[in-house]
N, C-alpha and C positions, 0 to 999 in steps of 0.2 A: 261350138257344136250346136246342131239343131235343140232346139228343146225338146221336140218329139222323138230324136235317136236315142236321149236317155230315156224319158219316159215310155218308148216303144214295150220296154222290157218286163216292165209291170202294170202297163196300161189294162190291161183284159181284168187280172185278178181284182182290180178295183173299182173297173167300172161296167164290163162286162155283165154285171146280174144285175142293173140297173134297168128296170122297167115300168117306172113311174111317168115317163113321157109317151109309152107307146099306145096308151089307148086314144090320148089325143090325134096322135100322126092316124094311126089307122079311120079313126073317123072321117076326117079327111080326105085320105086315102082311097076311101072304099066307094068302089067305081071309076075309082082314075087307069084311066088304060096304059099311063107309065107314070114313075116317079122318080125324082133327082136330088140325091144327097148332097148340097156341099161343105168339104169340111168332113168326109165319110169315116176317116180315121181305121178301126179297126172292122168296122161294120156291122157295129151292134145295133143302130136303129132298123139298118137295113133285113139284118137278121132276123128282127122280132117282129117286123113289119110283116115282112113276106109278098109283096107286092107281086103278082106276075111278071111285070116288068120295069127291072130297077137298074136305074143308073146312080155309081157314087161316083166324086172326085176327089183327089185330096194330091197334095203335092209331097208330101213326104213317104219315101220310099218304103222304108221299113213298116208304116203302118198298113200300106196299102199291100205289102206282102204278109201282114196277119191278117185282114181282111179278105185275101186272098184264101187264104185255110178256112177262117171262118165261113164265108161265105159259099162252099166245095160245094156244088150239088143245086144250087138256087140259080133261079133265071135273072142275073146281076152281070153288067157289065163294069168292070172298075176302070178309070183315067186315070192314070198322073198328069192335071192338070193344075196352072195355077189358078182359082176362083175369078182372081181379076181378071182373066182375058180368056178364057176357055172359051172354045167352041165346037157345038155340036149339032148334027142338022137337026136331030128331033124336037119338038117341042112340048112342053110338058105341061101335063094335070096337074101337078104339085108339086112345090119345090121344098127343102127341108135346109136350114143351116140350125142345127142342134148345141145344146148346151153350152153357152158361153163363146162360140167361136169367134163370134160377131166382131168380141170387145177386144179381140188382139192383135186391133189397125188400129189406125188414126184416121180420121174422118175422110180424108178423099183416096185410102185404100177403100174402106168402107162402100162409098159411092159408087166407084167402079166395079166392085160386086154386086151391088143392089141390081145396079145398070144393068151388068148383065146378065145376074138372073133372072129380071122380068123380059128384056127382050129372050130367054129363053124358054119362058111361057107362053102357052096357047091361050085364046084369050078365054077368061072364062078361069082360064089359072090361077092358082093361090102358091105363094109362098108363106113361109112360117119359118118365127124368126125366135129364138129361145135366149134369153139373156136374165144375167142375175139383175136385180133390181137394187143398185150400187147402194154399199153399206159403209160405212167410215171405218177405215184401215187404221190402225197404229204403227207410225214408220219403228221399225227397227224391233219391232214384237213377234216374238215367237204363235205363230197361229198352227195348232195342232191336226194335222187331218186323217187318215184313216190307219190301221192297223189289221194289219192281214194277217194268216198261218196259214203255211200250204208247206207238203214237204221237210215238216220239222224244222220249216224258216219262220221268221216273223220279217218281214214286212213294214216296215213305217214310213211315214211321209209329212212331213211339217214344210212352212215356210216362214220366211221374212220379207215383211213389202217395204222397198225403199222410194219414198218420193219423189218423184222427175216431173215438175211443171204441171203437164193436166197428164201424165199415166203415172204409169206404176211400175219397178221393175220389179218381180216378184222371183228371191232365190228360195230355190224350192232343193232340202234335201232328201236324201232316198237312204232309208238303214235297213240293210239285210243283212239281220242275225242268224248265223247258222251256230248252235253248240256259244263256245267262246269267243266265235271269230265274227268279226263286223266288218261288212263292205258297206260304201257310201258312195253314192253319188250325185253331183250336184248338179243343177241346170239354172239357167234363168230364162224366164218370160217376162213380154211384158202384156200390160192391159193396158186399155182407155176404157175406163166407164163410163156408162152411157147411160144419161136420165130417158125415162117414159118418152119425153114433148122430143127429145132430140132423135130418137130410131122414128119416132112416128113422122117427124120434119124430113127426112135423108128419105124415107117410103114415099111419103109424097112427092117428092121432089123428084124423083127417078120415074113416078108414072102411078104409085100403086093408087086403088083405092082403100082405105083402111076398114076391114072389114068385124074385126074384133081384138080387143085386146085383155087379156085373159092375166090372172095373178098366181096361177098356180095349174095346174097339170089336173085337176081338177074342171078346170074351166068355168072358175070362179069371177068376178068381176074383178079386174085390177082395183087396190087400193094403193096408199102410201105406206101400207104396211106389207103391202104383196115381198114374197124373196122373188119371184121371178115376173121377168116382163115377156109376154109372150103375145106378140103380134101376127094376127093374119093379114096377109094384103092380098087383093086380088086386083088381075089383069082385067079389065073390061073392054077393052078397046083392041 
């Protein structure tokens, strides 16, 4: 099973009020005459964005049918496309691949995204690229993550990273408590972590120019102590 058909189910409750990335996108943003999600999932950047005219992509069904709710009413069109090969005639102001999506290829899915997000840039275009700024995992360690209440449920979500070569397969489970009774669900993902020199090496290499690289949502200067790596590229050519 996808990873995203389990997590479809409590995606919003946990990440949905998440709006520490949207001042950066909308700076960007403002004045762009369209913008392109890839990676759009349920459509919360898009949401809080509010761009006049927005396109998101995402390949997984179920998220792009919450994104579909979400979104009721705003000038958004949604694909089911896959990022690697997508095609669309317009070309865009700005491109967005949000929080962590980057790191869940291997290097020449990676590429093939990059690829074709900037030939779907106009020139003058910027993408921006959001990824964690890879931290040392403990194989077989319980890593705690967030705890929700909604509906007299509670909500929990932990994982366990299992070591594979250069990723990660990460099982991730899901505890919804109602009263006595406990459901659980399980899912796996994987990652590849990606250092600073290596997303900025794969942007150059596709075309971009690298226009800043930021360490937090702030738009701070990246350090080696930055959690996030956050890359603009732009199209000049």
């Amino acid at each position: 099973m996808d990873f995203y058909d389990v997590e479809a189910e409590i995606y919003d409750l946990f990440y949905f009020d998440f709006k520490e990335d949207i001042p950066l996108y909308k700076k960007y943003a403002d004045g762009c005459e369209n913008v392109l999600e890839l990676f759009c999932g349920t459509g919360r950047i898009l949401y809080y964005l509010d761009n006049p005219n927005m396109y998101g992509i995402d390949l997984n069904e179920k998220m792009l049918s919450l994104a579909r709710k979400n979104l009721e009413g705003k000038n958004v069109k949604l694909l089911k496309w896959d990022a690697r090969n997508f095609k669309i005639e317009e070309r865009f102001c700005l491109e967005i691949i949000g929080i962590n999506s980057l790191i869940m290829f291997p290097k020449e899915d990676r590429m093939r995204i990059l690829k074709n997000a900037y030939q779907h840039l106009r020139k003058g275009g910027r993408l921006i690229v959001d990824i964690i700024n890879p931290f040392e995992m403990v194989e077989g360690i319980v890593h705690h993550g967030d705890t929700k209440f909604k509906d007299d449920k509670i909500y929990s979500r932990f994982f366990v990273p299992i070591r594979k070569d250069d990723h990660w397969k990460i099982l991730y489970f899901y505890d919804i408590v109602e009263g006595e009774n406990l459901r659980r669900k399980v899912a796996e993902m994987t990652i590849y972590p990606i250092e600073k020199e290596e997303i900025v090496d794969e942007m150059r290499d596709v075309g971009f120019k690298i226009e800043a690289i930021f360490g937090d949502y702030d738009m701070n200067e990246f350090s080696g102590y930055s959690e996030r790596i956050i890359v603009v590229g732009l199209r000049d050519e």
